[in-house]
MIDOSE-1310 file (N, C-alpha, C; in nm, 2 decimals, decimal comma, always signed):
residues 228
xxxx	+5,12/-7,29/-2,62/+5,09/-7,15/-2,67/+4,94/-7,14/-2,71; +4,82/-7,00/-2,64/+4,72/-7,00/-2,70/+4,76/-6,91/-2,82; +4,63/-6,94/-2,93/+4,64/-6,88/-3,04/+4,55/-6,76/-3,02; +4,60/-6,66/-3,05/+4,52/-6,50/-2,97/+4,44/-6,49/-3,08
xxxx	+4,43/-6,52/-3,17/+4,41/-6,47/-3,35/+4,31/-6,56/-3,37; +4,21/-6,63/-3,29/+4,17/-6,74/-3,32/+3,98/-6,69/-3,32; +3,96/-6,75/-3,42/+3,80/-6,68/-3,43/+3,68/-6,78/-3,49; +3,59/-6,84/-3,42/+3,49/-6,92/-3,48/+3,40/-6,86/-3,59
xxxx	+3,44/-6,92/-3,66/+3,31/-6,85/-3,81/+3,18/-6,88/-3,72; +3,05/-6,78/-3,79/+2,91/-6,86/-3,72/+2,89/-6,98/-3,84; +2,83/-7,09/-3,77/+2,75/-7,16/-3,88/+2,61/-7,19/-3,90; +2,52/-7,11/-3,78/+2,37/-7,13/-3,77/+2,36/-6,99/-3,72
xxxx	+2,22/-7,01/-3,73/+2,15/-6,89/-3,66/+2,20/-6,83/-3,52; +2,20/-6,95/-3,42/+2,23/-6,95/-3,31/+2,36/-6,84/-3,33; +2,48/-6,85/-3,36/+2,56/-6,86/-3,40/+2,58/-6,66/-3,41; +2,50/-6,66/-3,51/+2,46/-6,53/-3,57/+2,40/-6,41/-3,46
xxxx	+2,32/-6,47/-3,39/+2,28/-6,36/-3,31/+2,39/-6,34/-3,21; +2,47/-6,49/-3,17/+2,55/-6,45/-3,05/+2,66/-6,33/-3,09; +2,67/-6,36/-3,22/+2,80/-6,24/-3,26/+2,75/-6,11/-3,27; +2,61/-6,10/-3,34/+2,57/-5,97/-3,33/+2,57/-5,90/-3,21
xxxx	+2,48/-5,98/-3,13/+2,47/-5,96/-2,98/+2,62/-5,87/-2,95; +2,69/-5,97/-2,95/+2,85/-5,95/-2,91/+2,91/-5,80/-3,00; +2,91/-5,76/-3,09/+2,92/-5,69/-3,14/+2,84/-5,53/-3,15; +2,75/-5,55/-3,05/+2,66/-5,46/-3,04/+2,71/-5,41/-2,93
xxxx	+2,71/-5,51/-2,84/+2,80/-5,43/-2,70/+2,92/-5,38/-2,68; +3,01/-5,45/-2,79/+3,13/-5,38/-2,83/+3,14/-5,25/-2,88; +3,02/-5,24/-2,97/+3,04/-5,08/-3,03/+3,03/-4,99/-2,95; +2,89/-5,04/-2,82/+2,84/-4,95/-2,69/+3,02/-4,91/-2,65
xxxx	+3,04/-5,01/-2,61/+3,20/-5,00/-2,52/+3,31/-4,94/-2,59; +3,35/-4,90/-2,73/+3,39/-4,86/-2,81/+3,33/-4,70/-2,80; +3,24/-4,64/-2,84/+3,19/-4,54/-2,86/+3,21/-4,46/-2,68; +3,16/-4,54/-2,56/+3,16/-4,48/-2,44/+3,31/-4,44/-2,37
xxxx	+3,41/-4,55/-2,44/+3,56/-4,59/-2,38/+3,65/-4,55/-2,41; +3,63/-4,54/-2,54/+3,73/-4,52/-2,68/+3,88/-4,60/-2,60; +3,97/-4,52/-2,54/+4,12/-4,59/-2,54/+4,13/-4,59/-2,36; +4,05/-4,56/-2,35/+4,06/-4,52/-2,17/+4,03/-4,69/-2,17
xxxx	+4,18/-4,77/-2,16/+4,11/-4,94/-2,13/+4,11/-4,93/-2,07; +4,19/-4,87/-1,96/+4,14/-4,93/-1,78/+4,00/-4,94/-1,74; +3,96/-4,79/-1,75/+3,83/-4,78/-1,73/+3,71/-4,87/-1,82; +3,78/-4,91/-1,92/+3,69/-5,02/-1,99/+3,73/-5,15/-1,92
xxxx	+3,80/-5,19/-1,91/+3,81/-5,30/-1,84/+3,77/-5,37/-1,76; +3,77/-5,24/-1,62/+3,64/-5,22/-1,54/+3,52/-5,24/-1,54; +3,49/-5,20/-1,64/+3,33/-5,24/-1,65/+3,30/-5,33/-1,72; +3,37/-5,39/-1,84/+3,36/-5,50/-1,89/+3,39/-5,69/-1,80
xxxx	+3,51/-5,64/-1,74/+3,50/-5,76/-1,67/+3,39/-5,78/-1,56; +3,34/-5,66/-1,52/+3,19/-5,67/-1,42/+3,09/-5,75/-1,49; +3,07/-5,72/-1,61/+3,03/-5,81/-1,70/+3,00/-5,94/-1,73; +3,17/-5,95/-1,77/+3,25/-6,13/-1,80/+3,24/-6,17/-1,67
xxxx	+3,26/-6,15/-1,55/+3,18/-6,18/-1,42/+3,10/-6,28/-1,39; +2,98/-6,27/-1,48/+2,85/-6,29/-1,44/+2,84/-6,45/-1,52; +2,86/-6,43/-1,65/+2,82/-6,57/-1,70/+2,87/-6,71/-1,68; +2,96/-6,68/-1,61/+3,02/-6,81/-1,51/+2,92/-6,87/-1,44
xxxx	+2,89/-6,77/-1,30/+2,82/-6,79/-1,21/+2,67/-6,83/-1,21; +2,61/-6,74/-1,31/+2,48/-6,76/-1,36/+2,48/-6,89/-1,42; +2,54/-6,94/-1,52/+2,56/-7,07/-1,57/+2,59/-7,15/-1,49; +2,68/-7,17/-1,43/+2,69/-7,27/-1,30/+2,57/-7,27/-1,19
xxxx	+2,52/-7,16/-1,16/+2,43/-7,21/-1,09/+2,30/-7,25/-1,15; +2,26/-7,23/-1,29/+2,16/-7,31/-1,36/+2,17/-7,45/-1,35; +2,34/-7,49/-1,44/+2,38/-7,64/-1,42/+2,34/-7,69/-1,30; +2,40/-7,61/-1,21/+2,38/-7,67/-1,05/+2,23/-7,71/-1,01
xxxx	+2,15/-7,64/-1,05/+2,01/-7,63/-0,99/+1,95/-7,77/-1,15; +1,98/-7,78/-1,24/+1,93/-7,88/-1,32/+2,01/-8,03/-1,27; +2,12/-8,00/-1,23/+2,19/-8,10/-1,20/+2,13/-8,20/-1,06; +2,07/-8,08/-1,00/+1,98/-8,14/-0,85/+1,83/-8,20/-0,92
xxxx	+1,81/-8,13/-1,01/+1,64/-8,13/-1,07/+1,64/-8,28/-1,11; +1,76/-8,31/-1,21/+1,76/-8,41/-1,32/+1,79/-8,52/-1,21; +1,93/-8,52/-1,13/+1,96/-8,58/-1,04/+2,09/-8,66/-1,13; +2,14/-8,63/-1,23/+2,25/-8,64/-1,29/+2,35/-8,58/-1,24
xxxx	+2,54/-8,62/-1,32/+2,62/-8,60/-1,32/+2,62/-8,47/-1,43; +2,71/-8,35/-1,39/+2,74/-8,24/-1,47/+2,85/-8,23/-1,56; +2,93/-8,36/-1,56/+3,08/-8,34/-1,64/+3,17/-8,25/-1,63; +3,13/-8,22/-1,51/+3,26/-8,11/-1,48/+3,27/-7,94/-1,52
xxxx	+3,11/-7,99/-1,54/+3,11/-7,78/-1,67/+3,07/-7,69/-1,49; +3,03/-7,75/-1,40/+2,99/-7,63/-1,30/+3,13/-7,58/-1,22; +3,21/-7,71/-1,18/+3,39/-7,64/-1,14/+3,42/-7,56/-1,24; +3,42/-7,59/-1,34/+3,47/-7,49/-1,48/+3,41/-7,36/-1,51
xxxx	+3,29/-7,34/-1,49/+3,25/-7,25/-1,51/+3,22/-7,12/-1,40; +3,24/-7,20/-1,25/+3,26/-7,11/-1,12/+3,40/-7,08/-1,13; +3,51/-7,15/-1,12/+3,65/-7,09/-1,18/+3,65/-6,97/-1,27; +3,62/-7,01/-1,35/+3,60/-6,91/-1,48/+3,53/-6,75/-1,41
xxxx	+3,41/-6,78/-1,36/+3,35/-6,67/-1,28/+3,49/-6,64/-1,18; +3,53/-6,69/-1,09/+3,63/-6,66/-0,97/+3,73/-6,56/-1,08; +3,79/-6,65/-1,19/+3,92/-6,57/-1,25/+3,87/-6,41/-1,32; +3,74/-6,44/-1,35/+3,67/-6,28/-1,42/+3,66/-6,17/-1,30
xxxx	+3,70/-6,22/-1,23/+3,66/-6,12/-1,06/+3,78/-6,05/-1,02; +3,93/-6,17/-1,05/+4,01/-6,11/-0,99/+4,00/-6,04/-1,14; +4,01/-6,01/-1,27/+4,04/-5,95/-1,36/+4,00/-5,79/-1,30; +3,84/-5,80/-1,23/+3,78/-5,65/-1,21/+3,89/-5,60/-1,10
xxxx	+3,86/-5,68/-0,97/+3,96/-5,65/-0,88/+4,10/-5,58/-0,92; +4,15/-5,64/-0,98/+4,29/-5,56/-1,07/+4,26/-5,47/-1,12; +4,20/-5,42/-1,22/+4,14/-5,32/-1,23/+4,11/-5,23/-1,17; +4,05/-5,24/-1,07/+3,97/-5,17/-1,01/+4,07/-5,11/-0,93
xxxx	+4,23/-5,16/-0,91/+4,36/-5,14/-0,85/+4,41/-5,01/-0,92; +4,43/-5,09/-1,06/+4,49/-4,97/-1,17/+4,41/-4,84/-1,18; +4,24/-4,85/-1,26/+4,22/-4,76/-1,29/+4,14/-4,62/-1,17; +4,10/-4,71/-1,04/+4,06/-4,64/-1,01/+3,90/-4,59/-1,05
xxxx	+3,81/-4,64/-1,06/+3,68/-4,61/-1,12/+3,63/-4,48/-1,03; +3,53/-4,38/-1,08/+3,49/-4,25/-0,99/+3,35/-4,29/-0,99; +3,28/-4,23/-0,87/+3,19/-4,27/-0,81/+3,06/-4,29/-0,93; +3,06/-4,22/-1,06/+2,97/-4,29/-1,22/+3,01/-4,34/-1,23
xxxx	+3,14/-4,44/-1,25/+3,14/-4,53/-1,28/+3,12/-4,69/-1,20; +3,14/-4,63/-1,07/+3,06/-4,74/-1,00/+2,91/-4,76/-0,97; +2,88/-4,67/-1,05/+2,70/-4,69/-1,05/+2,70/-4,74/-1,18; +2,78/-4,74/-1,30/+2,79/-4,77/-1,42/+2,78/-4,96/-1,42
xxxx	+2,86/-4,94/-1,28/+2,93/-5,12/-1,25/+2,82/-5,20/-1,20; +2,75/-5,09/-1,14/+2,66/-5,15/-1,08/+2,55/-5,23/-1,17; +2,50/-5,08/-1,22/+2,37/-5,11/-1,32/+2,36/-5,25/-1,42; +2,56/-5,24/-1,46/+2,57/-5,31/-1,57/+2,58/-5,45/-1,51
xxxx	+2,61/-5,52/-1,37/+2,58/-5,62/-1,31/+2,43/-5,68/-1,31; +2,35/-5,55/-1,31/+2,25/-5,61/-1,20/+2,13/-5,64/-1,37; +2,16/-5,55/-1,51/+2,05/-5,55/-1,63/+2,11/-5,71/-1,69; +2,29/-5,73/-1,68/+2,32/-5,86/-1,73/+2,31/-6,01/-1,66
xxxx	+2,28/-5,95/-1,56/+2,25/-6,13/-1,45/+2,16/-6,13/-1,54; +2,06/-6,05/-1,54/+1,90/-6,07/-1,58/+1,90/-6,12/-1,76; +1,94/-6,05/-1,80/+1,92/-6,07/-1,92/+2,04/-6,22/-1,99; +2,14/-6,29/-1,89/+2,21/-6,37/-1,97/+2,16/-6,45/-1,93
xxxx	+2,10/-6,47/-1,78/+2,02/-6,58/-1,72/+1,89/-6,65/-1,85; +1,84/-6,52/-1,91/+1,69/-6,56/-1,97/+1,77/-6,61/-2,11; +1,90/-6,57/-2,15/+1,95/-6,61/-2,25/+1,92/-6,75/-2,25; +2,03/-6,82/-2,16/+2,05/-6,92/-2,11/+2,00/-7,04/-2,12
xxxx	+1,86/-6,94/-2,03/+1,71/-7,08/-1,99/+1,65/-7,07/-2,13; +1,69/-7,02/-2,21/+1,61/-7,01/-2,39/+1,74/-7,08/-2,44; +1,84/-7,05/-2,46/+1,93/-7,14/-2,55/+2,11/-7,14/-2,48; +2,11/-7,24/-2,43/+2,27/-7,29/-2,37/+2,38/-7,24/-2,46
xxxx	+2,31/-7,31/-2,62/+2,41/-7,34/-2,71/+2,43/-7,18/-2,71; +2,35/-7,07/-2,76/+2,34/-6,92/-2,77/+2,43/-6,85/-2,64; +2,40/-6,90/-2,53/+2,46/-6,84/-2,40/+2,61/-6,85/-2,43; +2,65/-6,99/-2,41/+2,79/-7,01/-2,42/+2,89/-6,92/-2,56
xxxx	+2,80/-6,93/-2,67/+2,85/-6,89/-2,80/+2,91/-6,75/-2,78; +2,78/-6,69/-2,70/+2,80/-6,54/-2,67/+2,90/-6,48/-2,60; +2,91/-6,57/-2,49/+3,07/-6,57/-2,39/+3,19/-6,61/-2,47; +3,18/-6,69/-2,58/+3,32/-6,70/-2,66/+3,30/-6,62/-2,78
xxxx	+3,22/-6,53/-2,80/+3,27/-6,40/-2,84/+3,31/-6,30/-2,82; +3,24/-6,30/-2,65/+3,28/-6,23/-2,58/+3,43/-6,18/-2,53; +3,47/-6,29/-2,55/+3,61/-6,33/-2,50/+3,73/-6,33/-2,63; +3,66/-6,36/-2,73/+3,76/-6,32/-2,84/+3,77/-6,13/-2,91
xxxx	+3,61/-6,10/-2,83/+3,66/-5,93/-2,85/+3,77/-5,90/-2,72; +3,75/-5,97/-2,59/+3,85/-5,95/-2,46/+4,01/-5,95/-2,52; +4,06/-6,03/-2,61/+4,15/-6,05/-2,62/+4,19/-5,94/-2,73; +4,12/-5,88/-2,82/+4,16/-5,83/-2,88/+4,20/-5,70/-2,81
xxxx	+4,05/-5,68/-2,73/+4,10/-5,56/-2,65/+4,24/-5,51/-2,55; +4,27/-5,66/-2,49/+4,38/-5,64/-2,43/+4,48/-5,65/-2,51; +4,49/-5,68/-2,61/+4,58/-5,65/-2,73/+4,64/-5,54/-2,77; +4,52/-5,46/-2,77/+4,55/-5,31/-2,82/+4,61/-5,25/-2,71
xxxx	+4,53/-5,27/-2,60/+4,57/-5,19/-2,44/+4,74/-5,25/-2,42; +4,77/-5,35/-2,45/+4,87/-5,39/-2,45/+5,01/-5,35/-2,56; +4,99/-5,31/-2,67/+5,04/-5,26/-2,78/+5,09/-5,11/-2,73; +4,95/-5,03/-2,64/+4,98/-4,91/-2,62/+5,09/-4,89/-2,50
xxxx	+5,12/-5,00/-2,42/+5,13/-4,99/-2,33/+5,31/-5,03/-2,38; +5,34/-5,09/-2,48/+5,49/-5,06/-2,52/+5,50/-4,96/-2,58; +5,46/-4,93/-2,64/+5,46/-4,81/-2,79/+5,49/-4,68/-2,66; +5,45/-4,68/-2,51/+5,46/-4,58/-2,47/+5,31/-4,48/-2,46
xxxx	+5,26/-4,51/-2,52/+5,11/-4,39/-2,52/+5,07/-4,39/-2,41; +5,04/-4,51/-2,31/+5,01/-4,50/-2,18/+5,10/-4,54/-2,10; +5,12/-4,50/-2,01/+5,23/-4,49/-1,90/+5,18/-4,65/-1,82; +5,33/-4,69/-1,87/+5,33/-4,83/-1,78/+5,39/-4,83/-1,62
xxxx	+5,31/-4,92/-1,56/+5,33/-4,89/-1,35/+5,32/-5,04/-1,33; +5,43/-5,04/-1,21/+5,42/-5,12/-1,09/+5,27/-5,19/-1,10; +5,26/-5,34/-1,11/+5,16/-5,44/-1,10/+5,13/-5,41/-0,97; +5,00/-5,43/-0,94/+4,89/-5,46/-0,81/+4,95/-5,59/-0,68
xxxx	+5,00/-5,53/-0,60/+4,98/-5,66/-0,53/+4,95/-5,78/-0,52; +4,79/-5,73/-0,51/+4,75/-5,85/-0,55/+4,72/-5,93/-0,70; +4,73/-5,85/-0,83/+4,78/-5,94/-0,93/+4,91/-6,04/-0,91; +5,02/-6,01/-0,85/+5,12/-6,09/-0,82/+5,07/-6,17/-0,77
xxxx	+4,99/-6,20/-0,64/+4,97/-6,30/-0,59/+4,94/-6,40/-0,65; +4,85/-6,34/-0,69/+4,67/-6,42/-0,78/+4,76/-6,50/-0,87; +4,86/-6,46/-0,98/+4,90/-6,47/-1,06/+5,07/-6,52/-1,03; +5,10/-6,50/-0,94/+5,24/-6,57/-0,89/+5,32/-6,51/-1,04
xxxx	+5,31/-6,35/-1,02/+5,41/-6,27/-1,05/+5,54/-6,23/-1,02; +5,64/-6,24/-1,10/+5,79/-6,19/-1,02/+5,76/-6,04/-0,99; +5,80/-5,97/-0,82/+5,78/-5,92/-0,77/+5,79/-5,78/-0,84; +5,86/-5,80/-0,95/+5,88/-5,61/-1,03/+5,83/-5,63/-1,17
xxxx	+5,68/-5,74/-1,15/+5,59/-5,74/-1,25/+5,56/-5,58/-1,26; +5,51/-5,55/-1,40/+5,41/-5,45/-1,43/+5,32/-5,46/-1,51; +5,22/-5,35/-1,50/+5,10/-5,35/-1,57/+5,09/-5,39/-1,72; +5,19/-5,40/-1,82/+5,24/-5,49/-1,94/+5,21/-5,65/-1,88
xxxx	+5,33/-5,71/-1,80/+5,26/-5,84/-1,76/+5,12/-5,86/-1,68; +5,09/-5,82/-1,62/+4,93/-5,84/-1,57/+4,85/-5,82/-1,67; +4,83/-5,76/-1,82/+4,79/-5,70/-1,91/+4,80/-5,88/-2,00; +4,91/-5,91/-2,01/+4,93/-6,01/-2,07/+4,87/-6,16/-2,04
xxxx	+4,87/-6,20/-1,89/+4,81/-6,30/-1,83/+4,67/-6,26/-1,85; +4,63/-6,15/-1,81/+4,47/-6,13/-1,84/+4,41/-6,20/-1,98; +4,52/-6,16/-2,07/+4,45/-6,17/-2,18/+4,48/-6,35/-2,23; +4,56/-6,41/-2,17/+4,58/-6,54/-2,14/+4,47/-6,61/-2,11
xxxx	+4,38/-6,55/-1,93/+4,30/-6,59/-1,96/+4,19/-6,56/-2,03; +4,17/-6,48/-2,03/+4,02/-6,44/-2,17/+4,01/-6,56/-2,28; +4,17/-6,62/-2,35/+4,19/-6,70/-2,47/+4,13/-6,89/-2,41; +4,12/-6,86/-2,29/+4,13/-6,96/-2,26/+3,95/-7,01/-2,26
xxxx	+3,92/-6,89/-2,20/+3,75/-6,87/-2,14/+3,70/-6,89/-2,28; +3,74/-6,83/-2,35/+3,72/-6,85/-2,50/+3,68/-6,97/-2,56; +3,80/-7,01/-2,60/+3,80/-7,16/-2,64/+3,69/-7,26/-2,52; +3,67/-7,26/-2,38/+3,65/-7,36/-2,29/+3,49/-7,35/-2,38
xxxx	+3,44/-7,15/-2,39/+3,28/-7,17/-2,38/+3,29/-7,19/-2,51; +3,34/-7,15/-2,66/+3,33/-7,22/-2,78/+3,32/-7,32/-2,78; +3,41/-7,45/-2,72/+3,38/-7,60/-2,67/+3,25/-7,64/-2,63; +3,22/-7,57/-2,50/+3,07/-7,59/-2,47/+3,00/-7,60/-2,55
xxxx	+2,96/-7,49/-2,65/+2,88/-7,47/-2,77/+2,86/-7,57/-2,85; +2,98/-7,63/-2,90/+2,99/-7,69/-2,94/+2,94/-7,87/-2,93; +2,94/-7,87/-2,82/+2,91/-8,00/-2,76/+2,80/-8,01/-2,73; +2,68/-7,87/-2,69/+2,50/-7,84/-2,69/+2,50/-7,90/-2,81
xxxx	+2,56/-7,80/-2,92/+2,56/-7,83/-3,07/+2,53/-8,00/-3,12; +2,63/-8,04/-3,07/+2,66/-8,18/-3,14/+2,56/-8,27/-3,04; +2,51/-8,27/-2,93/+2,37/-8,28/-2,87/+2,27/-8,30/-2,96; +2,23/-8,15/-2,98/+2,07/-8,15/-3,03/+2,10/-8,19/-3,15
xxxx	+2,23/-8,22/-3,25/+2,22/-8,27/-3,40/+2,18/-8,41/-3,37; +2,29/-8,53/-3,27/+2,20/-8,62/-3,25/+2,06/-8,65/-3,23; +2,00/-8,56/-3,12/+1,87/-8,59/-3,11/+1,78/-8,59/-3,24; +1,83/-8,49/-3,30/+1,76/-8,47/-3,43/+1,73/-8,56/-3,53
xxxx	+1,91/-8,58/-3,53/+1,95/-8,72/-3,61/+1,87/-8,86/-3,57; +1,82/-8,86/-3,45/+1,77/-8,98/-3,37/+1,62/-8,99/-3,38; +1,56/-8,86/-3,39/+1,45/-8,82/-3,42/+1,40/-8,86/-3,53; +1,46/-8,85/-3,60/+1,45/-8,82/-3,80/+1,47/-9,00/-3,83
xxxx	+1,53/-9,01/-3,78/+1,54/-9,22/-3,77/+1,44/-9,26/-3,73; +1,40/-9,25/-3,59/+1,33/-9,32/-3,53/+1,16/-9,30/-3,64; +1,17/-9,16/-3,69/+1,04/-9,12/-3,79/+1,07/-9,22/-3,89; +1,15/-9,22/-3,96/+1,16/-9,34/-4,07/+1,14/-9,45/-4,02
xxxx	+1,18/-9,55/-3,90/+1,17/-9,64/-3,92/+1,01/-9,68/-3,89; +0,97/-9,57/-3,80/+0,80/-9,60/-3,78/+0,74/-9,62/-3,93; +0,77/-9,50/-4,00/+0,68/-9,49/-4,15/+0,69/-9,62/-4,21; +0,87/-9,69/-4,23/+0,88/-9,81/-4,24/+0,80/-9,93/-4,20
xxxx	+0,77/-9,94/-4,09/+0,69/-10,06/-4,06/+0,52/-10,04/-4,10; +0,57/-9,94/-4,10/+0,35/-9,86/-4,10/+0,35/-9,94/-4,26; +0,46/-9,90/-4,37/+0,40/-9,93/-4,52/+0,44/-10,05/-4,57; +0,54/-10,17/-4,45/+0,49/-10,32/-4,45/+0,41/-10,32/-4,41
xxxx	+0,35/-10,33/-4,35/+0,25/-10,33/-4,26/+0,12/-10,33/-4,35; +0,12/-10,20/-4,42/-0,01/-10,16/-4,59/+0,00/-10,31/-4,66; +0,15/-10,32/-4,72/+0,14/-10,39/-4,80/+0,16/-10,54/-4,77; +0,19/-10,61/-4,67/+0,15/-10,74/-4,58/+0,01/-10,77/-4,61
């Protein structure tokens, strides 16, 4: 079972802006969307889209540069990109987007390659942090869309085709269960890029840590050395 409820406190700076960041776009998407999820969804997973891809192909391109092994984060993170796609695609089944809002999809593709990419090549640990906040407002969102969606407020329909496929749905799935896997995976994207973070994190503390040693033990020999 994932835990839906599940939220990383910040503990650095790094940390701090990713949530603000995250929280900034949420109010945009809140204020523009209000309850209309479909149509939010739409444009949001256009979004959640990108930072897979863009990150995988950084890894990829350092992975050739350095001439190392990647650990497996570039499969993971082009997956991740592939599952954020069929998210839109379904979407894009349900809600039906109108000809603004596909220039909306567009724009918002083409300002966030750009701007997560420069995230990125400035701070990994900040990029990934950002995507697992990202993903823990995703779940909350499909939460509520999901909540409404028994309570009756919005009219529940026959799942997409192709969500069944994708998702190896029983055939008289509905938009309740497609609603629910979605938000499955979002929990999951979550935790994978929190982990990442986490492991930049615990990186640069070593080097630091390795750093800050290696400075002592120089000073060390420098002041036998005085007093020899």
């Amino acid at each position: 079972m994932i835990d839906l409820n599940k939220h990383f406190q910040p503990k650095n700076l790094s940390d701090k802006i990713a949530l603000l960041f995250t929280k900034f776009l949420r109010l945009l998407a809140d204020t523009f969307f209000k309850k209309r999820y479909g149509h939010r969804a739409v444009v949001l997973e256009t979004v959640a889209a990108v930072p897979g891809m863009v990150a995988g192909m950084l890894i990829h391109l350092k992975s050739l540069r350095k001439i190392e092994d990647d650990k497996g984060w570039i499969k993971t993170l082009l997956e991740e990109a592939e599952n954020e796609r069929m998210h839109l695609m379904t979407f894009v089944h349900i809600a039906k987007p109108t000809a603004i809002e596909r220039f909306i999809i567009m724009m918002a593709q083409f300002i966030f390659i750009f701007t997560y990419g420069i995230i990125y090549l400035i701070s990994q640990r900040t990029a990934h942090r950002i995507v697992g906040y990202f993903e823990e407002e995703a779940v909350i969102s499909y939460t509520e869309y999901l909540n409404e969606l028994e309570a009756g407020t919005i009219e529940d329909q026959p799942a997409p085709e192709l969500a069944i496929n994708y998702w190896n749905l029983p055939l008289h799935s509905t938009l309740k269960d497609v609603v629910r896997v979605i938000r499955d995976d979002e929990a999951g994207h979550r935790d994978v890029n929190h982990a990442f973070a986490d492991i930049i994190n615990l990186k640069k503390t070593k080097k630091t840590l390795d750093t800050i040693n290696k400075s002592n033990k120089e000073k060390k020999e420098n002041i036998e050395k005085i007093l020899n």
